[in-house]
C-alpha positions in Angstrom: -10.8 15.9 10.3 -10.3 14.6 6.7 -12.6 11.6 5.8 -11.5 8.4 7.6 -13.4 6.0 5.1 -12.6 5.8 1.4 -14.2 3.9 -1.4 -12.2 1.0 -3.7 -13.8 0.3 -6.8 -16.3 3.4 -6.5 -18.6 3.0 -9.7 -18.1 -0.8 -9.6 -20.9 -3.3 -8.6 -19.0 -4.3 -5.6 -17.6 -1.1 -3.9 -15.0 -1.7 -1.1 -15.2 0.6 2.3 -11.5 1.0 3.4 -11.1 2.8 6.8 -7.7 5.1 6.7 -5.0 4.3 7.8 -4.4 0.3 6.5 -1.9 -1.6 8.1 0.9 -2.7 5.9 2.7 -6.3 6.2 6.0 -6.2 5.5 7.6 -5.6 7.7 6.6 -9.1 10.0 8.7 -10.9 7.9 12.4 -11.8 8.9 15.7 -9.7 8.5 15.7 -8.0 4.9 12.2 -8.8 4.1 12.8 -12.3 4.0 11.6 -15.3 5.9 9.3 -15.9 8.8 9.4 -13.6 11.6 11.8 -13.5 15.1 8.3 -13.8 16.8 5.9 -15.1 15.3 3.3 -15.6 17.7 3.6 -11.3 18.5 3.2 -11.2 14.6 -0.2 -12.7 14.9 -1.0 -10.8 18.0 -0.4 -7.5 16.2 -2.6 -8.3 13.5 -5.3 -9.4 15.5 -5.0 -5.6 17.5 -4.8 -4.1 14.3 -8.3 -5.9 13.4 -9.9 -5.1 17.3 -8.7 -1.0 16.5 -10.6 -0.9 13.4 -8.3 -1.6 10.8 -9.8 -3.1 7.8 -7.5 -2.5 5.2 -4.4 -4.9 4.9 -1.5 -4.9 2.3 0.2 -8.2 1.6 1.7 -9.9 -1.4 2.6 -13.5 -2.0 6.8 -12.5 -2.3 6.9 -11.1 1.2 9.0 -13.5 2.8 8.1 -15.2 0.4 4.3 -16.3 1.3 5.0 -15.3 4.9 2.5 -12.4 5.7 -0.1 -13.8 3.4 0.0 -17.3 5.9 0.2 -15.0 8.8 -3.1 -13.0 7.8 -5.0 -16.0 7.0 -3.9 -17.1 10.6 -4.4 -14.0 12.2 -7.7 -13.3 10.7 -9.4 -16.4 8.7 -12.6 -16.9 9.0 -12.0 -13.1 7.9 -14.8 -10.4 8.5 -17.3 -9.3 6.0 -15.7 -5.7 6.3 -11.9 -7.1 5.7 -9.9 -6.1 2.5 -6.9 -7.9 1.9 -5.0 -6.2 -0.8 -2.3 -8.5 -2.5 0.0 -7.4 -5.7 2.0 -9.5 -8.3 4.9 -8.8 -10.5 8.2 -9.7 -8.2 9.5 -12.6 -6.6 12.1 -12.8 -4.0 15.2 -14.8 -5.2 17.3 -17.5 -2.7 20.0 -15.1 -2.1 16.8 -12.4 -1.0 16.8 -10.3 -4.5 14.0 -8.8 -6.0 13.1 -10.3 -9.2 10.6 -9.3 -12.2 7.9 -12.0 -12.3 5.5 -10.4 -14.9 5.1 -12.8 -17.5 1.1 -13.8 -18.4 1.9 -17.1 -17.0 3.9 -16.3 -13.9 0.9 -13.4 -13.2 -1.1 -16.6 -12.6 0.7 -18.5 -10.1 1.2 -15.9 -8.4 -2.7 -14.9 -8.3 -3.1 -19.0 -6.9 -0.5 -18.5 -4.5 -2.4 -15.4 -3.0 -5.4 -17.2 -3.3 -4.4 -20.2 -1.8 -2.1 -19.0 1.2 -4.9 -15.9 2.2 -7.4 -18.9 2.3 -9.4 -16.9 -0.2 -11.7 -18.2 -3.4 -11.5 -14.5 -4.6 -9.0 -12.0 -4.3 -10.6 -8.6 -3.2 -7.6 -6.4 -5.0 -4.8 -7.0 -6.1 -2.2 -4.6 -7.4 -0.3 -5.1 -10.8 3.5 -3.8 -10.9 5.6 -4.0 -14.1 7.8 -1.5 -14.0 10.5 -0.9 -16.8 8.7 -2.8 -19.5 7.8 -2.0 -22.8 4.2 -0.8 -23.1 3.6 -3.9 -24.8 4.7 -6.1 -22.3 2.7 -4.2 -19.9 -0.1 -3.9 -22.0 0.2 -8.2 -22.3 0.5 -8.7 -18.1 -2.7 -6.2 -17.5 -4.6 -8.2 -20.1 -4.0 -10.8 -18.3 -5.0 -9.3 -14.7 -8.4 -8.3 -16.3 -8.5 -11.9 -17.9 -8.4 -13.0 -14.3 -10.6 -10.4 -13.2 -13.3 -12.1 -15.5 -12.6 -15.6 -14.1 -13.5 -14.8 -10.7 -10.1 -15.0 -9.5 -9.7 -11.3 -8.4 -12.7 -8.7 -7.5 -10.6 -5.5 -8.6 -7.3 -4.6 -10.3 -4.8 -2.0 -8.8 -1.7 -0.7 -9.9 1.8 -0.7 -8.3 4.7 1.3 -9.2 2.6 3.0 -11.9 4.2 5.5 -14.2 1.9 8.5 -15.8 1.7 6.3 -19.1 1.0 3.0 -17.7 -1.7 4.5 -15.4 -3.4 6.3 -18.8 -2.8 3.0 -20.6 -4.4 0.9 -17.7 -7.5 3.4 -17.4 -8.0 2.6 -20.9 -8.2 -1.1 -20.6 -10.1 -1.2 -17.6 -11.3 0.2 -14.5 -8.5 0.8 -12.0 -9.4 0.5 -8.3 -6.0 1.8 -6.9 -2.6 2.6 -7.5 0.5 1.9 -4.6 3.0 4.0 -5.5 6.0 5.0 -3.2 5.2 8.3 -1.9 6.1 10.4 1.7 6.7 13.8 3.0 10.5 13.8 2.1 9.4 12.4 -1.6 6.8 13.3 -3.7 8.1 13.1 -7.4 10.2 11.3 -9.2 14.0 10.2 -7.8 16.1 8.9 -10.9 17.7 7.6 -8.0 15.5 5.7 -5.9 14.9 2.0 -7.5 11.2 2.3 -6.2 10.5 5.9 -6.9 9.3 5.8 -10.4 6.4 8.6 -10.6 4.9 8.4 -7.2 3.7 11.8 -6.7 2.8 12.3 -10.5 0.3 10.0 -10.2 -1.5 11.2 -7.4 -3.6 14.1 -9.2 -4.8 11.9 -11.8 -6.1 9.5 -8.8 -7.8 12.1 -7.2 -9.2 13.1 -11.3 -10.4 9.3 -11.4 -11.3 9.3 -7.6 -9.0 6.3 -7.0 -7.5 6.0 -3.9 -3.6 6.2 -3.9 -2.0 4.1 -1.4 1.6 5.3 -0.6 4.5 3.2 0.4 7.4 3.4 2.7 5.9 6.7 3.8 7.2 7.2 6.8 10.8 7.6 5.4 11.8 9.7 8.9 15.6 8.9 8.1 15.7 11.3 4.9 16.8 15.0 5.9 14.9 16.8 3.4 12.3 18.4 5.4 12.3 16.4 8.3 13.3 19.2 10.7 10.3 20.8 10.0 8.3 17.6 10.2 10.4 17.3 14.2 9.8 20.9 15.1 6.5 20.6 14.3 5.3 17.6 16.2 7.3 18.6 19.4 5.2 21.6 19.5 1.9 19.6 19.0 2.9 16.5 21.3 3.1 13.8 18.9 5.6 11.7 17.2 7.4 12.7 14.0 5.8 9.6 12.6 2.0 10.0 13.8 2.7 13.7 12.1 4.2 12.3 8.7 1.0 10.4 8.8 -1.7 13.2 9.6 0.3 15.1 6.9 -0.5 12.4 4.4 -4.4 12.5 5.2 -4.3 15.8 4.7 -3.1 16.0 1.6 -5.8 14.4 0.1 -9.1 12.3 0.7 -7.7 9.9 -1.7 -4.8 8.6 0.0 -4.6 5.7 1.8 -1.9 5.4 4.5 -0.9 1.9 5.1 2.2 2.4 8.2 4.0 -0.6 8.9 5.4 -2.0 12.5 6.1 -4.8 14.1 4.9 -2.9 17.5 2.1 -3.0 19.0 2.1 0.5 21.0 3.3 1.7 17.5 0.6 0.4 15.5 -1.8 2.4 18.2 0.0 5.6 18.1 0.0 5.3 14.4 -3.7 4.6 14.3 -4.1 8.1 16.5 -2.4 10.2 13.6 -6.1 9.9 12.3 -7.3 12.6 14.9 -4.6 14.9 14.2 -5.5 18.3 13.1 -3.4 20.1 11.2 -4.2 24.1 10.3 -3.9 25.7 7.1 -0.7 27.7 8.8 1.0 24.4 10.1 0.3 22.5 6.7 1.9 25.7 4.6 4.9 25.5 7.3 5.1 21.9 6.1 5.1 21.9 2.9 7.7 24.8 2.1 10.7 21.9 2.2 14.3 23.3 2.4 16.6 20.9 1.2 
């Protein structure tokens, strides 16, 4: 099987050992994204399991809810572990009315760094990924100065990147040393979607993470409900005995050593089956059936 460990912040003085797949938070909070949970107490619960399986790698940010999963980590899992990576990101904000809002000034950057901080219970912040999408380069430029800024502090022990296009990546790799990029990638969509308000250049990235040897953590990868593909991705896993979405998973892990998985649920039988994609084998016949997509 593919490598089940990757390394954040390889070359650093304070390398990070995720295991693949990570777990992915968003999905506890309530109805759109927004507020606490129906059930809160199976939230916990779920992250605890998650932590007993083996997961060590857990995606949050401080506009989930907004500040729910953050609270519920740190009471799911404070004192955490030695081996525990929480990975946080700035650059949104959820609005009253539940809209997504650009929060990317230098100064907004930093509140939302002390949020993370102070709801995750932490004194450092072990990765945090910048998003600033639709800027000028400037503008980006200004917000990742001030990431690295904070980086010096203390406040934050490596810098990601989050809905990174090909130039901000080169721009960032330039200024400093990036640890990851999160990026919106899945079997049924691996470029760019004019479309799609999250697309941006997910796949486009991914080569020049695996150049770098930066792990590339896709989101909403397990996008089942698009058609392109998907019958393959269904055939496929009946004939092997899994679930389309333990088989969009194993897909991802084979695509590269680089990518980190992070499935969301709010199940706990889920969160195991999803955790069993890691012993999926796929052959070099079944992953060229894959990947020949008929719209």
């Amino acid at each position: 099987m593919k490598n089940k460990e990757i390394i954040i912040g390889a070359g650093t003085a304070s390398p990070l050992t995720a295991r693949r797949p990570g777990y992915g938070t968003m999905r506890l909070t309530g109805e759109d994204f927004y507020g606490e949970p129906r059930d809160r107490t199976g939230a916990v619960a779920l992250l605890r399991k998650a932590a007993e399986l083996g997961v060590n790698f857990f995606d949050t940010a401080d506009f989930y809810g907004p500040g729910v999963t953050n609270r519920l980590l740190a009471e799911a899992l404070y004192p955490y572990s030695s081996d525990i990576i929480v990975a946080t990101k700035v650059g949104a904000k959820r609005g009253s009315d539940k809209s997504w809002l650009p929060y990317g000034e230098p100064e907004e950057l930093r509140l939302s760094v002390e949020n993370n901080l102070k709801e995750l219970k932490l004194e450092q912040l072990h990765l945090v990924h910048y998003g600033k999408a639709a800027q000028s380069p400037g503008d980006y430029e200004e917000g990742l100065e001030t990431m690295l800024a904070l980086q010096r502090e203390g406040k934050i022990l490596h810098i990601g990147l989050s809905n990174a296009t090909v130039d901000q990546f080169n721009n960032a790799i330039n200024m400093g040393k990036v640890a990851s990029v999160e990026n919106m990638y899945s079997y049924t969509q691996r470029i760019t979607d004019p479309a799609s308000p999250y697309g941006f250049q997910g796949g486009e990235v991914l080569p020049l993470c695996e150049k770098y040897q930066i792990p590339f953590i896709p989101f909403f990868s397990l996008q089942t409900s698009l058609s392109t593909g998907q019958n393959k991705m269904e055939e496929l896993a009946g004939e092997k005995g899994v679930s389309s979405a333990q088989l969009n998973i194993a897909w991802l892990l084979h695509q590269s050593d680089w990518i980190l998985p992070i499935p969301g649920t709010t199940s706990i039988e889920h969160l195991e089956e999803n955790l069993k994609a890691a012993e999926i084998e796929l052959s070099e016949n079944e992953l060229e059936f894959l990947n020949v997509v008929v719209a």
